[in-house]
ROSE-4610 file (N, C-alpha, C; in Angstrom, 1 decimal, always signed):
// ROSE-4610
residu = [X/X/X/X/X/X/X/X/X/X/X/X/X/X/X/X/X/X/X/X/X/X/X/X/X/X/X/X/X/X/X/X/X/X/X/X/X/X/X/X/X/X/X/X/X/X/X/X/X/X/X/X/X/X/X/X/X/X/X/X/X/X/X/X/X/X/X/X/X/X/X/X/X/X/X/X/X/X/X/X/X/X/X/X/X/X/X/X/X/X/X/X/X/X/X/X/X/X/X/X/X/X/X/X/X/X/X/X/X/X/X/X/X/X/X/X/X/X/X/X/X/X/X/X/X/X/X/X/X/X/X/X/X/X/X/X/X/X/X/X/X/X/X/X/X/X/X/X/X/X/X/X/X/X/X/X/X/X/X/X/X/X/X/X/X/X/X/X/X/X/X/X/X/X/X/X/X/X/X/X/X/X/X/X/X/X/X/X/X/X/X/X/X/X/X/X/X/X/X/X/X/X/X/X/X/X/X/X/X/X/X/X/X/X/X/X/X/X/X/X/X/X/X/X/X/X/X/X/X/X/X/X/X/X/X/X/X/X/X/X/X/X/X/X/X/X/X/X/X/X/X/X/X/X/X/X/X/X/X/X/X/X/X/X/X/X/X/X/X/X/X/X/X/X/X/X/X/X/X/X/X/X/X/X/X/X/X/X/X/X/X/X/X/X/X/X/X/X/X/X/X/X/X/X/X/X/X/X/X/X/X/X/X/X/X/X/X/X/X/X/X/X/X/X/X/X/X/X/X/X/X/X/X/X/X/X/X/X/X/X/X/X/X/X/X/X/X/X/X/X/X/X/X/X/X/X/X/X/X/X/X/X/X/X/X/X/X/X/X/X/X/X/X/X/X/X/X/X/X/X/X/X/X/X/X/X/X/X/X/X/X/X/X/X/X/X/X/X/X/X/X/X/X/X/X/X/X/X/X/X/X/X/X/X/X/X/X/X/X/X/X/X/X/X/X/X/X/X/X/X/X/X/X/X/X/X/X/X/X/X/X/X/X/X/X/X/X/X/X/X/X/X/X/X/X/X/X/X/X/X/X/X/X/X/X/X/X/X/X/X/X/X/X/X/X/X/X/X/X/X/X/X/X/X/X/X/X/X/X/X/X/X/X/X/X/X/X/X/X/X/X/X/X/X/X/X/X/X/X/X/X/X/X/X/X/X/X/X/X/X/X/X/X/X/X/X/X/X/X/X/X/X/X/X/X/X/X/X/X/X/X/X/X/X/X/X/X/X/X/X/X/X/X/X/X/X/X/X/X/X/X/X/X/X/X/X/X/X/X/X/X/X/X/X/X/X/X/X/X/X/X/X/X/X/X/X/X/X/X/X/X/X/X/X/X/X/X/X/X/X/X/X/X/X/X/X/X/X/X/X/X/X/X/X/X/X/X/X/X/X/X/X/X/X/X/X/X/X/X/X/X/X/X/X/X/X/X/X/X/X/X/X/X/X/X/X/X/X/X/X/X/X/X/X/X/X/X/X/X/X/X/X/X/X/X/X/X/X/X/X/X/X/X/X/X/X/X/X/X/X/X/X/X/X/X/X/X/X/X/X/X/X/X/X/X/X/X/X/X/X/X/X/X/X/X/X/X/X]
num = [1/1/1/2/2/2/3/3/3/4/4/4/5/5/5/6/6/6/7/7/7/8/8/8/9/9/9/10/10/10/11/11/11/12/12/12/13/13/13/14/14/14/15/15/15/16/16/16/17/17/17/18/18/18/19/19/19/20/20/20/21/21/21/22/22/22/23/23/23/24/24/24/25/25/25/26/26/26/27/27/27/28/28/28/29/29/29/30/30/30/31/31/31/32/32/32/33/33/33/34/34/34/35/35/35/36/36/36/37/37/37/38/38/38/39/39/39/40/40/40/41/41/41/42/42/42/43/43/43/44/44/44/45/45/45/46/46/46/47/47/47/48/48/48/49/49/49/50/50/50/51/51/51/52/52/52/53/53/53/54/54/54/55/55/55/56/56/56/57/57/57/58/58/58/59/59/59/60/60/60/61/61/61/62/62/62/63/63/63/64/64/64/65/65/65/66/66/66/67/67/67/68/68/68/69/69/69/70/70/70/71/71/71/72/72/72/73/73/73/74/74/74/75/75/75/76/76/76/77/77/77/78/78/78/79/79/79/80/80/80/81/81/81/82/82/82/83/83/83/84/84/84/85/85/85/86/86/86/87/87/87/88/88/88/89/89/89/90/90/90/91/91/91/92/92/92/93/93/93/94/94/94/95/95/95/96/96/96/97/97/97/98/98/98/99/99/99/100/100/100/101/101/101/102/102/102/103/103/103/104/104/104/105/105/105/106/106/106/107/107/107/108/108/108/109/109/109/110/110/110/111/111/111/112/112/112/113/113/113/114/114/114/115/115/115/116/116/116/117/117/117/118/118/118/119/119/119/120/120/120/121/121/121/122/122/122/123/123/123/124/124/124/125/125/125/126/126/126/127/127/127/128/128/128/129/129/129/130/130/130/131/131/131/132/132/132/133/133/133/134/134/134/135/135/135/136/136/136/137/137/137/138/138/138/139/139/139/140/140/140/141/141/141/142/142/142/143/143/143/144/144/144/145/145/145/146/146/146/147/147/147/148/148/148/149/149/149/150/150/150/151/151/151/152/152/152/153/153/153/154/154/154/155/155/155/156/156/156/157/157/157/158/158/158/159/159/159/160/160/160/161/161/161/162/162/162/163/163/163/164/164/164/165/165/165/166/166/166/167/167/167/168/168/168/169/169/169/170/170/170/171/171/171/172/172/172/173/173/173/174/174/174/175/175/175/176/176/176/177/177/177/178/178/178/179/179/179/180/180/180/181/181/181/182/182/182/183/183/183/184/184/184/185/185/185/186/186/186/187/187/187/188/188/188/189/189/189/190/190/190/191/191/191/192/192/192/193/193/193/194/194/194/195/195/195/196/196/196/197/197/197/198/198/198/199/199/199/200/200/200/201/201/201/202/202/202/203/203/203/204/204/204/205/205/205/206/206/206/207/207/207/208/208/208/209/209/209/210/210/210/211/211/211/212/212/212/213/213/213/214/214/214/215/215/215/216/216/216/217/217/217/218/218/218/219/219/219/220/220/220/221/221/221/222/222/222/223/223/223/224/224/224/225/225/225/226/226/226/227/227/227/228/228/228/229/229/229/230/230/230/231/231/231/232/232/232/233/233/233/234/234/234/235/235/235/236/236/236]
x = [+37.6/+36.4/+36.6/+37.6/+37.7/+38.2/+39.6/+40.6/+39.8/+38.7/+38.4/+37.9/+36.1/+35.8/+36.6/+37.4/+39.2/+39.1/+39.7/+40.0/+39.0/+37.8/+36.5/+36.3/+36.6/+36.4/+37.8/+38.9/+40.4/+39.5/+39.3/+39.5/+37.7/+37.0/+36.5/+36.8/+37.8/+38.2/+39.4/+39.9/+41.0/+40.5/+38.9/+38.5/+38.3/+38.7/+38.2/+36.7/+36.4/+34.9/+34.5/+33.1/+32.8/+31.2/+30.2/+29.3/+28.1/+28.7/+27.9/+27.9/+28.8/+29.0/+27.5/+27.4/+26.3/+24.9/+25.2/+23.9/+23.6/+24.8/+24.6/+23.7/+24.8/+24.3/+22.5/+21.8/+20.6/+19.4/+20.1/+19.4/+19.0/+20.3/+20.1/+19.8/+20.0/+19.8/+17.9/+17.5/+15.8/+15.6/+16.0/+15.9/+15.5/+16.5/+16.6/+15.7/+15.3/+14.4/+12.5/+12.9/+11.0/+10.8/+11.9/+12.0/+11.5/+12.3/+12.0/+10.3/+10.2/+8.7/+7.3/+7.5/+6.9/+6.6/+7.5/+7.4/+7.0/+7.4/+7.0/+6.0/+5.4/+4.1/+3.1/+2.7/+1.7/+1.2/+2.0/+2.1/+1.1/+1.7/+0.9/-0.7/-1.3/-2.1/-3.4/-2.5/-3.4/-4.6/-4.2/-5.5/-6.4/-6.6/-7.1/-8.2/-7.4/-7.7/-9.0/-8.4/-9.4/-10.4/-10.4/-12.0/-13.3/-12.0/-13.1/-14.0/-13.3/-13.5/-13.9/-13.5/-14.0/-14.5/-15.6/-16.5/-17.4/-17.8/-19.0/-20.2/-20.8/-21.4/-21.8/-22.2/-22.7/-21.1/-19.9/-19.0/-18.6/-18.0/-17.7/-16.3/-15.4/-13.9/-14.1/-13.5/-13.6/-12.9/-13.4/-12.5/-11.1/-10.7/-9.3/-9.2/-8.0/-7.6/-7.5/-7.8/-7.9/-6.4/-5.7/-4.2/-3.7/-4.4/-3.6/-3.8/-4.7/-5.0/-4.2/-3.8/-2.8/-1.5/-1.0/+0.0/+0.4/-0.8/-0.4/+0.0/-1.0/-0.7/+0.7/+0.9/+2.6/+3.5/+3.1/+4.3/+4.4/+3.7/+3.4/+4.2/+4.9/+5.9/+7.1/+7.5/+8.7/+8.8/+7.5/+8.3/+8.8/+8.1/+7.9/+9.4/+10.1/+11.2/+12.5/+12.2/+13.1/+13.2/+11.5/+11.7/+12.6/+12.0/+12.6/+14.5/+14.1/+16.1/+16.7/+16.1/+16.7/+16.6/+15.5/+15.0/+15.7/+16.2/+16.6/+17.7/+18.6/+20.1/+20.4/+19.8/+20.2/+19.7/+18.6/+18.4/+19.4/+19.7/+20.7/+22.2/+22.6/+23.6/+23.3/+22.2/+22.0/+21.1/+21.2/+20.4/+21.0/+21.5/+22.3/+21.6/+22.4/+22.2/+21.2/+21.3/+21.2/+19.3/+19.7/+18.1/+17.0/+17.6/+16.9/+16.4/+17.6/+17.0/+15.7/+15.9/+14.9/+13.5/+13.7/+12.3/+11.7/+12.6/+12.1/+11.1/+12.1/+11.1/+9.7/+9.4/+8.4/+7.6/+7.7/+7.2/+6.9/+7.5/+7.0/+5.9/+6.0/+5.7/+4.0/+4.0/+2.9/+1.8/+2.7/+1.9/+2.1/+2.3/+2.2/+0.5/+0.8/-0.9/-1.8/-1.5/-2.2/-2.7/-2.3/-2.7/-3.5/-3.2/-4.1/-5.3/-5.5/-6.8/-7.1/-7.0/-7.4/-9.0/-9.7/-11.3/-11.4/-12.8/-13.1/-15.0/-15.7/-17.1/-17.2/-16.4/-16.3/-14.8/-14.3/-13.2/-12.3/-12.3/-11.9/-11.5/-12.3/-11.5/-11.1/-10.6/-10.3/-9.0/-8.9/-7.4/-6.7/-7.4/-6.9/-6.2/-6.9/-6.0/-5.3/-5.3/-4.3/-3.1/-2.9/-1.8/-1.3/-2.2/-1.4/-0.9/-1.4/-0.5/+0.5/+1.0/+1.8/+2.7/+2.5/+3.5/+4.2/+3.5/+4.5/+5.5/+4.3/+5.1/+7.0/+6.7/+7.7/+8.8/+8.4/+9.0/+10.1/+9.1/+10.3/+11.1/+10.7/+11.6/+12.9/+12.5/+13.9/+14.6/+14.4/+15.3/+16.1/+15.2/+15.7/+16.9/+16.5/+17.2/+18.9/+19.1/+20.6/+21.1/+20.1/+20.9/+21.5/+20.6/+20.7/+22.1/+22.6/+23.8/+25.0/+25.0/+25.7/+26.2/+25.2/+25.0/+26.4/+25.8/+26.5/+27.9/+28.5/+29.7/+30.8/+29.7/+30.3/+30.8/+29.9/+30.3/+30.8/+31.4/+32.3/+34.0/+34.3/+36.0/+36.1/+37.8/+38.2/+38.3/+38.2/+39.0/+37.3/+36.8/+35.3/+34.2/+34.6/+33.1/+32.7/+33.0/+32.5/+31.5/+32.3/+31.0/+30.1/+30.1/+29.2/+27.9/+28.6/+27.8/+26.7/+27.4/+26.9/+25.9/+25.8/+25.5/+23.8/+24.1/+23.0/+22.1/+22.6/+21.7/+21.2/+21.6/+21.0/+20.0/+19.6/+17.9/+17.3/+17.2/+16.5/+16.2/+16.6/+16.1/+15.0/+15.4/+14.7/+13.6/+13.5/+12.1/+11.4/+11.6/+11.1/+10.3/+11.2/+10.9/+9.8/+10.4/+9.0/+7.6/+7.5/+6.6/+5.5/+6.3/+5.6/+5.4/+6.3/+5.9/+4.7/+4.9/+3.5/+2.2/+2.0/+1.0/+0.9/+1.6/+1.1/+1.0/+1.2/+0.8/-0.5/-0.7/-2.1/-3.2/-2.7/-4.2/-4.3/-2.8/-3.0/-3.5/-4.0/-3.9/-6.0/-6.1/-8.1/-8.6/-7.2/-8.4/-8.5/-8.0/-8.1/-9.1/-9.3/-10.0/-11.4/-11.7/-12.9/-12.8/-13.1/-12.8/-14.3/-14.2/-14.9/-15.0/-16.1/-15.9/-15.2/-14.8/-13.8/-15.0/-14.2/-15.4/-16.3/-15.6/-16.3/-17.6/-17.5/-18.6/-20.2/-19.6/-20.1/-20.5/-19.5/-20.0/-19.1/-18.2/-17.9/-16.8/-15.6/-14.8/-14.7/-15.6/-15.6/-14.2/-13.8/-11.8/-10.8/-10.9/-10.2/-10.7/-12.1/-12.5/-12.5/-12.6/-12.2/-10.6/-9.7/-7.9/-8.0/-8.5/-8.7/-9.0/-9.9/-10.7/-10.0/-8.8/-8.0/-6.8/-6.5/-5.1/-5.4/-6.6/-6.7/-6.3/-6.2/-5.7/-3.8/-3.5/-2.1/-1.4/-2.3/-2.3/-1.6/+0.0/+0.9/+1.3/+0.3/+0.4/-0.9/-1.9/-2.9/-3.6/-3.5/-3.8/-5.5/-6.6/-8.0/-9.0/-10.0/-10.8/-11.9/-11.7/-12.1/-13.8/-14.4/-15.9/-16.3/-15.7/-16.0/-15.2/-14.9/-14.1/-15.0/-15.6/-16.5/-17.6/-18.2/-19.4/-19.3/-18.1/-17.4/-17.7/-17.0/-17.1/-18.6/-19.1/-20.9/-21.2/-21.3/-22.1/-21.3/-20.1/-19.5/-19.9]
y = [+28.8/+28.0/+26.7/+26.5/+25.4/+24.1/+25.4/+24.4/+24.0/+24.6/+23.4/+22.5/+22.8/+21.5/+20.2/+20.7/+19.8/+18.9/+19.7/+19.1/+18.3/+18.8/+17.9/+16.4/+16.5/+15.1/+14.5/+15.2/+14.4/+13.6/+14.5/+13.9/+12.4/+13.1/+11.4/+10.1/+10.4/+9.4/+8.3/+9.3/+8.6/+8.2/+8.2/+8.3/+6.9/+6.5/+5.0/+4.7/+3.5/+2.8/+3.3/+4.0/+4.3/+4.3/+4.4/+4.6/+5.4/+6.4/+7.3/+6.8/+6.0/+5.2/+4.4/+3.2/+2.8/+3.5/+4.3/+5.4/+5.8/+6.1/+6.7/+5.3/+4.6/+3.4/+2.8/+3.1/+2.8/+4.1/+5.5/+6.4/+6.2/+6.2/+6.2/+4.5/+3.8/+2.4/+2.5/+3.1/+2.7/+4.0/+4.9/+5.6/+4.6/+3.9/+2.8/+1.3/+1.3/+0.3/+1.0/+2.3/+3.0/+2.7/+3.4/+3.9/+2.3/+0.9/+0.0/-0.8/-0.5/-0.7/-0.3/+1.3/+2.7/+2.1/+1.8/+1.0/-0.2/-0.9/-2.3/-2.8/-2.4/-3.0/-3.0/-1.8/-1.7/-2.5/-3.3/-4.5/-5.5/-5.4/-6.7/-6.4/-5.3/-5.2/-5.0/-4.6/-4.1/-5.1/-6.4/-7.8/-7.1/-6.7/-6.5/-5.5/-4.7/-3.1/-3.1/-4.7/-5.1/-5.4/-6.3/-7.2/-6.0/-4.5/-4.1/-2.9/-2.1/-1.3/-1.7/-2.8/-3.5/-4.8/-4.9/-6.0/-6.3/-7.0/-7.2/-9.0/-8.3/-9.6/-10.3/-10.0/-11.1/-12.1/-11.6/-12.7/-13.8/-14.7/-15.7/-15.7/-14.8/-14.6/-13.3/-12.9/-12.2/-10.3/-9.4/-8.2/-8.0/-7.2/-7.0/-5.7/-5.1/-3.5/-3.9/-2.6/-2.8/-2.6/-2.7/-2.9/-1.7/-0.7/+0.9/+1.6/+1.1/+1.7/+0.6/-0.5/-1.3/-0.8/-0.6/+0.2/+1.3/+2.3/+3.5/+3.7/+2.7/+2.5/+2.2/+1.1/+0.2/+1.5/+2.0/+2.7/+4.4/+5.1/+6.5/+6.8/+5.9/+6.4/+6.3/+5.6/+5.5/+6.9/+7.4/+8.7/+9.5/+9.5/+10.3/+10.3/+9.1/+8.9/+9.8/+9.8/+10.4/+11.8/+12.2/+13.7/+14.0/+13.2/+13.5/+13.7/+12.9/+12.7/+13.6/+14.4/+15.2/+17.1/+16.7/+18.0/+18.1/+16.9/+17.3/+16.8/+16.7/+16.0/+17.8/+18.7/+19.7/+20.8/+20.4/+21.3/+20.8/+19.3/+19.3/+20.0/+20.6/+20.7/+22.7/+23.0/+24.4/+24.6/+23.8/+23.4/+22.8/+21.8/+21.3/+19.4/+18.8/+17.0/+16.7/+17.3/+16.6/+17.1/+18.7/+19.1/+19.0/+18.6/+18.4/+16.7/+16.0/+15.0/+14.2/+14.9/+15.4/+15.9/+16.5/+16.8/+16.3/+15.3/+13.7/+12.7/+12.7/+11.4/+12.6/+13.1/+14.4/+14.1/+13.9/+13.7/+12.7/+11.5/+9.8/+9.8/+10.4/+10.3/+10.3/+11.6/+12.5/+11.8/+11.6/+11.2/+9.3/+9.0/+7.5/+7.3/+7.9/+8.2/+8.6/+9.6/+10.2/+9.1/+8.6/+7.2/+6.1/+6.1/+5.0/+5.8/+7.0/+7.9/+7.7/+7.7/+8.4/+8.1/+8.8/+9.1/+9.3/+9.2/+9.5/+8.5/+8.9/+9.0/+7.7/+7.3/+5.7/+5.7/+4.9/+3.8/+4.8/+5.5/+6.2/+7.1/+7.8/+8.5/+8.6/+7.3/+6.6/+6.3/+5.8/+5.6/+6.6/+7.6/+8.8/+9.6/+9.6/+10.2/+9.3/+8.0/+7.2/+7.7/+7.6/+7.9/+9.2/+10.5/+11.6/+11.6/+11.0/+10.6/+9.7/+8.8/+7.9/+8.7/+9.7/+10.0/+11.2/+11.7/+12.7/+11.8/+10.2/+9.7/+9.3/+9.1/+8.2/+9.8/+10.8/+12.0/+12.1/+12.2/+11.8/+10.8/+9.7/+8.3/+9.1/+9.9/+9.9/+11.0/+11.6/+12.4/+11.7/+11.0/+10.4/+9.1/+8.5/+7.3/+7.6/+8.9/+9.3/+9.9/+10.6/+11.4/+10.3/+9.4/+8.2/+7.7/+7.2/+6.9/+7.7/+9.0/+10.6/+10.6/+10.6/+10.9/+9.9/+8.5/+7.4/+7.6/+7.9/+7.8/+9.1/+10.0/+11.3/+11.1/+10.3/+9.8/+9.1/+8.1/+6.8/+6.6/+6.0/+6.3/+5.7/+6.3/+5.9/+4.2/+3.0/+1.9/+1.2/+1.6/+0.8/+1.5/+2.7/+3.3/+2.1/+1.0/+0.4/-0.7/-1.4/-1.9/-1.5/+0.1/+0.4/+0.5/+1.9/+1.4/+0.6/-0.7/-1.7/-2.4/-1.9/-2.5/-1.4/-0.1/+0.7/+0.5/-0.3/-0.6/-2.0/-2.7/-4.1/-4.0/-2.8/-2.3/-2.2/-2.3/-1.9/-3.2/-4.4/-5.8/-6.2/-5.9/-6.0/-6.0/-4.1/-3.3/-4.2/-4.6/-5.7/-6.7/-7.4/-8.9/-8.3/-7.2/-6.5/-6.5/-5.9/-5.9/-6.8/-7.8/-9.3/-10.0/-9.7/-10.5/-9.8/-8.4/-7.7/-8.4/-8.2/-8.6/-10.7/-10.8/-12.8/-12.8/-11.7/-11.7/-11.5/-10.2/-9.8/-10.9/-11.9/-12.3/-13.6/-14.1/-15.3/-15.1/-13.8/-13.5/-13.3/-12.4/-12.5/-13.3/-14.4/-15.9/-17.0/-16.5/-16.9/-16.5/-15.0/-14.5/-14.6/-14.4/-14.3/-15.1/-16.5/-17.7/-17.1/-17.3/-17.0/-18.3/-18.7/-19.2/-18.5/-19.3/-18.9/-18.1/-17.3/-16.4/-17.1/-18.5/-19.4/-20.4/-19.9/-20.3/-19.3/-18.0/-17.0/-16.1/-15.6/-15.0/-13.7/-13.5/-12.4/-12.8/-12.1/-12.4/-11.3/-11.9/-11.3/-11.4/-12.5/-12.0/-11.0/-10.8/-10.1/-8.6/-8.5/-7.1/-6.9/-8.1/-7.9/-6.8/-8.3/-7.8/-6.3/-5.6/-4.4/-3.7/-3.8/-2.9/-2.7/-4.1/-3.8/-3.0/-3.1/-3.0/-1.0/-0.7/+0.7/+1.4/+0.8/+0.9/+1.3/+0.5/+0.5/+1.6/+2.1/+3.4/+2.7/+2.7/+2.3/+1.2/-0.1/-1.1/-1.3/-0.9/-0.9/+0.1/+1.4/+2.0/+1.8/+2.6/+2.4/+3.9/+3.8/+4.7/+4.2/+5.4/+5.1/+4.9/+5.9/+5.7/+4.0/+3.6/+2.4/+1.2/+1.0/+0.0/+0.0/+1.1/+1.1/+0.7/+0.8/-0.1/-1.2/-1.5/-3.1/-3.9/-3.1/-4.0/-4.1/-3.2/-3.5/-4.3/-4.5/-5.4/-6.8/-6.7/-8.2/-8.9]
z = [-0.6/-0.5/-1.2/-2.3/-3.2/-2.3/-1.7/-1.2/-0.1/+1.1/+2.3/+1.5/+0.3/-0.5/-0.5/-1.0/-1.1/-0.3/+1.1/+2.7/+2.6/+2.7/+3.8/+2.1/+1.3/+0.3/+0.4/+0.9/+1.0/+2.3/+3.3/+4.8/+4.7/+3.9/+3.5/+2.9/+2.0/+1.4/+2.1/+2.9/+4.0/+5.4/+5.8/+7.1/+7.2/+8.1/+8.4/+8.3/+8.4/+8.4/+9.7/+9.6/+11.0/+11.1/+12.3/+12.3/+11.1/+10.8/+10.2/+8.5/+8.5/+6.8/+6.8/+7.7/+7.7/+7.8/+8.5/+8.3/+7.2/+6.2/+5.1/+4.1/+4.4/+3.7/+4.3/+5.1/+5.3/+4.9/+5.2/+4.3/+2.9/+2.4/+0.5/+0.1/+1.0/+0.3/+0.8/+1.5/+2.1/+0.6/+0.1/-1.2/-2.6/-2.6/-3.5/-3.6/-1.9/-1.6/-1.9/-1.8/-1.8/-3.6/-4.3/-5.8/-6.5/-6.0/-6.8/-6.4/-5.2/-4.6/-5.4/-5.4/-6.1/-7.4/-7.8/-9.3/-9.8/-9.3/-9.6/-8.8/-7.5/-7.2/-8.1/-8.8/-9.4/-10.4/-11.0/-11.8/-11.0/-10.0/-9.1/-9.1/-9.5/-8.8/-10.1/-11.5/-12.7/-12.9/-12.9/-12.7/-11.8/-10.4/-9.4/-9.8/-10.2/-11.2/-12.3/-13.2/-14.0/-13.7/-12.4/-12.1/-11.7/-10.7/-10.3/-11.1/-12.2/-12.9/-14.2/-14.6/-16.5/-15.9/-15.0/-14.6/-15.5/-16.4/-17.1/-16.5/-16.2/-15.3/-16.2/-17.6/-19.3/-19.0/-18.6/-19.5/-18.8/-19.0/-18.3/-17.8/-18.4/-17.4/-16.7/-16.0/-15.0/-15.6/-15.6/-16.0/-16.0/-16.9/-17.2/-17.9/-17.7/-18.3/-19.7/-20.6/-22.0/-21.9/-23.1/-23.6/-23.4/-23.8/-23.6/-22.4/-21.5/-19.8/-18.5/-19.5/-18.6/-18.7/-20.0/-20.1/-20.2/-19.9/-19.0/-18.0/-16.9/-15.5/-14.7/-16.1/-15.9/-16.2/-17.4/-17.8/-17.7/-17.2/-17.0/-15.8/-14.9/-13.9/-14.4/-15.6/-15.7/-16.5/-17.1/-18.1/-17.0/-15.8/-14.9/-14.5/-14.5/-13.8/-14.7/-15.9/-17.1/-16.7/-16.7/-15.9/-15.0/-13.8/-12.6/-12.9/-13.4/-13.0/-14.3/-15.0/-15.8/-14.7/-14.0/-13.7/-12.7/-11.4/-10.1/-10.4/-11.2/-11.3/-11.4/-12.0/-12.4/-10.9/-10.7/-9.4/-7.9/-8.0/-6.9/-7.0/-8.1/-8.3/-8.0/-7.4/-7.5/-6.3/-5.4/-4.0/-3.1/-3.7/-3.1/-2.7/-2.9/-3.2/-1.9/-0.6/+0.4/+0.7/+0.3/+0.4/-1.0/-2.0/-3.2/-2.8/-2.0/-1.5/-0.8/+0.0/+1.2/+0.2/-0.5/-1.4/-2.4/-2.8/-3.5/-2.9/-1.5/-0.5/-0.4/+0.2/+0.6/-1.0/-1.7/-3.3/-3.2/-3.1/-2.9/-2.5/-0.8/+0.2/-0.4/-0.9/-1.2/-1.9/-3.5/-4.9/-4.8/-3.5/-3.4/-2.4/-1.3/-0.5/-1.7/-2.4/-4.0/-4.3/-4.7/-5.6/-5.2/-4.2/-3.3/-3.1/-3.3/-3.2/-4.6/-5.7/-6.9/-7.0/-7.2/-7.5/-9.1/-8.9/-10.2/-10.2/-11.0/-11.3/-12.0/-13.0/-13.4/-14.1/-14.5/-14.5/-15.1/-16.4/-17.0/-16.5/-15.2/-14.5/-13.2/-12.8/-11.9/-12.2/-13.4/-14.2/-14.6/-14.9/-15.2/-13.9/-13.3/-11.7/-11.0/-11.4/-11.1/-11.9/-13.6/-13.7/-14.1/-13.1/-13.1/-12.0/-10.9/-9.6/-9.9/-10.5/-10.8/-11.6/-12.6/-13.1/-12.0/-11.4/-10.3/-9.1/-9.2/-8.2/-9.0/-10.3/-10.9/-11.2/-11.0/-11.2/-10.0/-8.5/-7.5/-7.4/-7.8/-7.9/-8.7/-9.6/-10.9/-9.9/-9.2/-8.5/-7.7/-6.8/-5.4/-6.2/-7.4/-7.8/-7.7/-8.6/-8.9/-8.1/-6.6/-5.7/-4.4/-4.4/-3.3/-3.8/-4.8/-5.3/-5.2/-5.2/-5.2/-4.0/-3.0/-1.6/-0.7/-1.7/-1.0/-1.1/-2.5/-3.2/-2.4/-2.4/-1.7/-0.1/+0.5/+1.8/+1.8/+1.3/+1.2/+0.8/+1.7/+2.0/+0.5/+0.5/-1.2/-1.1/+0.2/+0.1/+0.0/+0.4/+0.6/-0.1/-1.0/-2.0/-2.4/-3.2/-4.6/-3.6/-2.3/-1.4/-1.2/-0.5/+0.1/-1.4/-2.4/-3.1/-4.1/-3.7/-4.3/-3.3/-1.7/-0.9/-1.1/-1.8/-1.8/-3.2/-3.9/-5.4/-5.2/-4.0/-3.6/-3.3/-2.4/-1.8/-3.0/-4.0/-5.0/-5.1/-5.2/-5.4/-4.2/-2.7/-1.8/-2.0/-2.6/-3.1/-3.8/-4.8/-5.7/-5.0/-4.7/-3.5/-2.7/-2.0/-1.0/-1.4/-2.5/-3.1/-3.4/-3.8/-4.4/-2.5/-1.9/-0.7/+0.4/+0.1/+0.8/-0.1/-1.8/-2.4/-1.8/-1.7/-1.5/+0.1/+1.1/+2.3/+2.8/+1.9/+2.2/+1.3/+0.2/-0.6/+0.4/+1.2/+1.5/+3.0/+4.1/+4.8/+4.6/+3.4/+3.1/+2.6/+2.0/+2.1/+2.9/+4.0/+5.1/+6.3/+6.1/+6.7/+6.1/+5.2/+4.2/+2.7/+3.3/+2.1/+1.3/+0.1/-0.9/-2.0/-2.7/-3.9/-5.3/-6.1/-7.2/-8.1/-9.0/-10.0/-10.6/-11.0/-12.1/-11.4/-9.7/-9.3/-9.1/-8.7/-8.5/-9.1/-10.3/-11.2/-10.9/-9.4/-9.0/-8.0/-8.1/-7.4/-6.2/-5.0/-3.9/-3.1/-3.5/-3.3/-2.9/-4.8/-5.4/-4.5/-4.9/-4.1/-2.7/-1.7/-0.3/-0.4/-1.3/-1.1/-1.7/-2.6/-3.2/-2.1/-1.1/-0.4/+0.9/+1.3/+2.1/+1.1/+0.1/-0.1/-0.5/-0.2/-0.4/+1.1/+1.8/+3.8/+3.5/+2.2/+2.6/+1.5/+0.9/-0.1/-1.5/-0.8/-1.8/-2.5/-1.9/-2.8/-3.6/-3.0/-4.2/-4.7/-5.8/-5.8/-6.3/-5.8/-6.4/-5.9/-6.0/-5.6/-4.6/-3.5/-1.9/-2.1/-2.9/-2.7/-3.4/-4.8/-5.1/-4.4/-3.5/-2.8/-1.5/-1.2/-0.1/-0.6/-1.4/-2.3/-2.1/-2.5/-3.2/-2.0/-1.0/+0.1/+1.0/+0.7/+1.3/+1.2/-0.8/-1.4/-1.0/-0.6/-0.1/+1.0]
C-alpha cells in the first residue's frame, strides 16, 4: 500500500503541466479567495452596524459600535480560524484532505448565510448571534485555509509546485480587493438609486440604512438582522 502511495506522488511530480493542474489551481485558489473575503469584509461594514443598532437621535454624529462589540465582530473569526485549523489539520489527516475539504466550504457556506440572518430583540443580541456565527464561520476558514494549500502542493509537478502555489495564495489578495470593490459598488450604486441628504442634514442616515437593507440580500457582505432592516427600510 506504501509503495503505490509512492508511484501515484512519484508519477505527480514528473507529470507534465496539464489540464487538471489548473483545475486544481481554481478549486483551492476560489478556497483562498472565500477565506480572505469571509474575513475582512466585515470591517467594511462595522460603521454601518453602528448607525443602525447604537442610533441615538439626541446626538449630533451619527452611531457607532462601542470599543469591545467592534472588536468582537472584527475579531471573533480569527479565534475561530485558530480552532479550525488546529481541529481539521488533524481531522484531514484521519478523513482524508479532499473530504475534510469539501466540509469546510459546506461550513462557510452555512455560518456565512448565518450571519447575514443573525436576529436578536435589540442590538446586544443581534451582535451576539452575529459573533457566534462569525466565529463558526472563521472556524471553517481555519480548515479550508491550510487544506487549500496541501491539496495544491500534493497536485503539483515537482518543476512548477512553487508557481502554482503561489498562484493559489494570490486569491487571497483578490478576496481582499473583492471585498472593498463589492462594498463601493453597492454604496455607489444606492446613491444613485436613492440619493438621500447627509446625516448632518437629517438627523438620520437614510443611506447608510437603504445600503444595510440591501447588503442583508447578499448575506455575506453585510451581516444584520432581517426583522430590523425591514423596519429600517419602511420607515425610509
Amino acid at each position: 500500500m506504501a509503495e503505490q502511495q509512492l508511484g501515484v506522488l512519484k508519477a505527480l511530480d514528473v507529470a507534465k503541466t496539464q489540464l487538471y493542474h489548473f483545475t486544481a489551481i481554481v478549486i483551492a485558489g476560489m478556497g483562498f479567495f472565500t477565506d480572505a473575503y469571509d474575513l475582512f469584509c466585515v470591517s467594511l461594514v462595522t460603521k454601518l452596524l453602528g448607525r443602525l443598532y447604537y442610533f441615538n437621535p439626541a446626538s449630533e454624529k451619527p452611531g457607532s459600535l462601542p470599543p469591545h462589540v467592534a472588536a468582537a465582530v472584527n475579531g471573533v473569526a480569527l479565534c475561530g480560524t485558530l480552532m479550525g485549523q488546529l481541529f481539521f489539520g488533524w481531522l484531514g489527516d484521519k478523513l482524508g484532505r479532499k473530504k475534510v475539504y469539501g466540509i469546510t466550504l459546506i461550513m462557510m457556506i452555512v455560518c456565512s448565510v448565518a450571519s447575514g440572518l443573525s436576529f436578536g430583540s435589540k442590538a446586544k443580541g443581534v451582535m451576539t448571534t452575529l459573533c457566534f456565527f462569525r466565529f463558526w464561520l472563521g472556524f471553517g476558514i481555519g480548515g479550508d485555509y491550510p487544506l487549500s494549500a496541501t491539496i495544491m502542493s500534493e497536485y503539483a509537478n515537482k518543476k512548477t509546485r512553487g508557481a502554482f502555489i503561489a498562484a493559489v495564495f494570490a486569491m487571497q489578495g483578490v478576496g481582499i480587493l473583492a471585498g472593498g470593490f463589492v462594498a463601493l459598488a453597492v454604496s455607489s450604486i444606492f446613491d444613485k438609486k436613492f440619493p438621500s441628504p447627509t446625516y448632518a442634514s437629517t438627523g438620520l442616515s437614510q443611506r447608510l440604512l437603504k445600503l444595510i437593507t440591501f447588503g442583508e440580500s447578499l448575506s455575506c457582505l453585510v451581516p444584520t438582522s432581517s426583522l430590523d432592516l425591514l423596519l429600517a427600510y419602511e420607515d425610509a
